[in-house]
NUKE-188306 format. One record per residue (C-alpha): residue number from 1; residue in one letter; x, y, z. Coordinates in Angstrom, 3 decimals, padded with zeros to 6 digits, m for minus. Example, Ala and Ser with C-alpha at 12.3 -4.5 7.8 and 13.67 -1.06 7.14 Angstrom:
// residues 2
rec pos = 1	code = A	x = 012.300	y = m004.500	z = 007.800
rec pos = 2	code = S	x = 013.670	y = m001.060	z = 007.140
***
This chain:
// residues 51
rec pos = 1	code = X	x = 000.000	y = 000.000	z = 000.000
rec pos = 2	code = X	x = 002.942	y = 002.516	z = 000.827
rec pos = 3	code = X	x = 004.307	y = 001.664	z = m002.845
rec pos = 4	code = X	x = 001.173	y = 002.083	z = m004.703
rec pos = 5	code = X	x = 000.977	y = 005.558	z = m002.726
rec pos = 6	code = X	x = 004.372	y = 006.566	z = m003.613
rec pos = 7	code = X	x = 003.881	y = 005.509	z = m007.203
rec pos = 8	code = X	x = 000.705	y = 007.683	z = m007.355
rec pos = 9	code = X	x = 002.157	y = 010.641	z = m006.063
rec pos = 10	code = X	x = 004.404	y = 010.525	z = m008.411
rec pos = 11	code = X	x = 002.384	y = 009.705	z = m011.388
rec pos = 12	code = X	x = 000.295	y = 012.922	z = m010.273
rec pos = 13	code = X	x = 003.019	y = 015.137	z = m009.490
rec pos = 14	code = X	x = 004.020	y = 014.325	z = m012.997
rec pos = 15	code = X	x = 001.241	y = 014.757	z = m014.588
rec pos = 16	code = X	x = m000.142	y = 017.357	z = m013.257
rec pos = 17	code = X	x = m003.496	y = 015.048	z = m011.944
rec pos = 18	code = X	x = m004.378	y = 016.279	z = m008.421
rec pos = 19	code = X	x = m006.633	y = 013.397	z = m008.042
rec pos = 20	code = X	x = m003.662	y = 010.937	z = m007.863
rec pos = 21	code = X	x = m001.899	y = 012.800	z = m005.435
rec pos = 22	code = X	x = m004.622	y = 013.334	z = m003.399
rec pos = 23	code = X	x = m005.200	y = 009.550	z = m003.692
rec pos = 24	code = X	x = m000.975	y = 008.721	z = m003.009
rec pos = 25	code = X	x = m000.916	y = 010.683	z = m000.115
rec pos = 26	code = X	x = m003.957	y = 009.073	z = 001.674
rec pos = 27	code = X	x = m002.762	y = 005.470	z = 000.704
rec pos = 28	code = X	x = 000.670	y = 006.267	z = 002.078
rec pos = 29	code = X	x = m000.574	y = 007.534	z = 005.312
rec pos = 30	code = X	x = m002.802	y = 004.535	z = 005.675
rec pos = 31	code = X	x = 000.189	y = 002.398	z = 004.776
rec pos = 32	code = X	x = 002.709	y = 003.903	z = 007.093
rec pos = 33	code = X	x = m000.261	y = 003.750	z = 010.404
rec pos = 34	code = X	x = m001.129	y = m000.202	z = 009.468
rec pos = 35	code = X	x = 002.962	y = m000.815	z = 009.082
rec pos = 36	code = X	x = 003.584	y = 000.476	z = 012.278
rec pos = 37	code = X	x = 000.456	y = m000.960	z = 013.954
rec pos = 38	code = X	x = 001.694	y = m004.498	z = 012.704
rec pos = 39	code = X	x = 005.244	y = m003.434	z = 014.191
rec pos = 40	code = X	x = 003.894	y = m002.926	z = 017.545
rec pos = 41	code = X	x = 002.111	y = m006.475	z = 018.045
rec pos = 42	code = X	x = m001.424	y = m005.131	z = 017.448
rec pos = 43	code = X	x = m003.508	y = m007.107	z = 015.137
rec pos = 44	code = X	x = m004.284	y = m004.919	z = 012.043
rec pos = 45	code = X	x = m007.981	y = m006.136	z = 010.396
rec pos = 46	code = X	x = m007.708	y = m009.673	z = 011.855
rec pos = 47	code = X	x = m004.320	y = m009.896	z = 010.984
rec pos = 48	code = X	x = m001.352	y = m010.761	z = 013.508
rec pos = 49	code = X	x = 001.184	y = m009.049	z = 011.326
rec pos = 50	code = X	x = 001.033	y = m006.511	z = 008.511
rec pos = 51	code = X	x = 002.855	y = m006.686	z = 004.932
***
């Protein structure tokens, strides 16, 4: 999910799309808070650990 954010930012920074970023930044942020949720032991959506 953080890569697919990254890539989207980038793809609408390039572009010009504002859409895209808008999109990249929220998927990053939700990628970074389940990564580190996963990190700390808590179980993210059912999950023990998060990838």
């Amino acid at each position: 999910m953080i890569i697919l954010g990254i890539i989207l930012l980038v793809v609408g920074f390039v572009t010009g799309i504002s859409i895209l970023w808008t999109i990249g930044i929220v998927l990053a942020v939700i990628g970074v808070v389940l990564w580190i949720l996963g990190s700390l032991g808590h179980a993210v959506a059912g999950r023990r650990h998060y990838w």
